[in-house]
C-alpha positions in Angstrom: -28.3 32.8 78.0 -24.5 32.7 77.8 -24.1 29.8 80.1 -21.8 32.0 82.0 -21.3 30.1 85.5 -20.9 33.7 87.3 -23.8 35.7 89.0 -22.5 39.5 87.8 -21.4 39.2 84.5 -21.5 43.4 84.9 -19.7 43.7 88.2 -17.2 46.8 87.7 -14.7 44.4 90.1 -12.5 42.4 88.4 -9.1 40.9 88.4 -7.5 39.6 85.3 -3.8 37.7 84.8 -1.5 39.2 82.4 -2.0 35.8 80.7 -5.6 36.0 80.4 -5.8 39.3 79.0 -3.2 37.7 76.3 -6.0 34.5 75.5 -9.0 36.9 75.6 -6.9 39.2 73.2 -9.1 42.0 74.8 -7.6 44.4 71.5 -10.4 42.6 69.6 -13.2 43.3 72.0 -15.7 45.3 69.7 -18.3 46.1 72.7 -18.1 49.0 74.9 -19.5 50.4 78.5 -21.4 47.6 80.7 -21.3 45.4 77.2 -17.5 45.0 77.5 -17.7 43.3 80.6 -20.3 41.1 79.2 -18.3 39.7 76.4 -14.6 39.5 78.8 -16.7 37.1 80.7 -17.8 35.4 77.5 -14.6 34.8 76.4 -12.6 33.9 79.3 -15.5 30.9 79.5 -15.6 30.3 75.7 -11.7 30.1 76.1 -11.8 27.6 79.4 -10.7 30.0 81.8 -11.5 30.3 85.3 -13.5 33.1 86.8 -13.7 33.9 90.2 -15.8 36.7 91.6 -15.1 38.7 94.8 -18.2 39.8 96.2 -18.8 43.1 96.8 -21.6 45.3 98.6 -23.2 47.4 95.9 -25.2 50.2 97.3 -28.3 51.1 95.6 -28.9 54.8 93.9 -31.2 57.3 96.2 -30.6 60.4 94.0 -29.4 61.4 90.3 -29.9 59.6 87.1 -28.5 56.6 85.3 -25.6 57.4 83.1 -26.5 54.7 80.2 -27.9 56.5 77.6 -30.0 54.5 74.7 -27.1 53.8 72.6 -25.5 52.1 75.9 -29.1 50.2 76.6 -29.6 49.0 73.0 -25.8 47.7 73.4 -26.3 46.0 77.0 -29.9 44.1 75.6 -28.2 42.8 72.3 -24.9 42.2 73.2 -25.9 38.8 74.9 -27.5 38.0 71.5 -25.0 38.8 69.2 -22.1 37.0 71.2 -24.3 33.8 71.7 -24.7 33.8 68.2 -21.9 34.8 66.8 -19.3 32.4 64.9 
């Protein structure tokens, strides 16, 4: 949807240059949670930067619940939207 060229765009596992951070200017992100990773990705790629990812193993839950709540959920579904979008 993005045309991200990374298979996790919500891997917790990343590694950012001080002078990345400085082009994404990350004090203007406006999402938050699993969205914020979302929209770092976006702009490092709308801003011509390279992303590598380091694979990592993820293990699946067995027991407890998921700690996104609704607000988190409505944020994670239209955050892809709004960012594609967006001018």
């Amino acid at each position: 949807m993005l045309g991200l060229k990374i298979k996790d765009a919500t891997a917790g596992f990343k590694a950012w240059t001080a002078s990345a951070l400085h082009h994404i200017d990350v004090a203007s992100i406006r999402s938050d949670g699993y969205s914020f990773q979302v929209e770092m990705n976006h702009r490092a790629a709308s801003q011509g930067l390279t992303i590598a990812e380091v694979p990592i193993h993820f293990e699946k839950r067995v027991e407890g619940a998921s700690k996104m709540n609704l607000r988190e959920q409505l944020e994670s579904a239209l955050t892809p939207w709004k960012l594609r979008f967006r001018k």
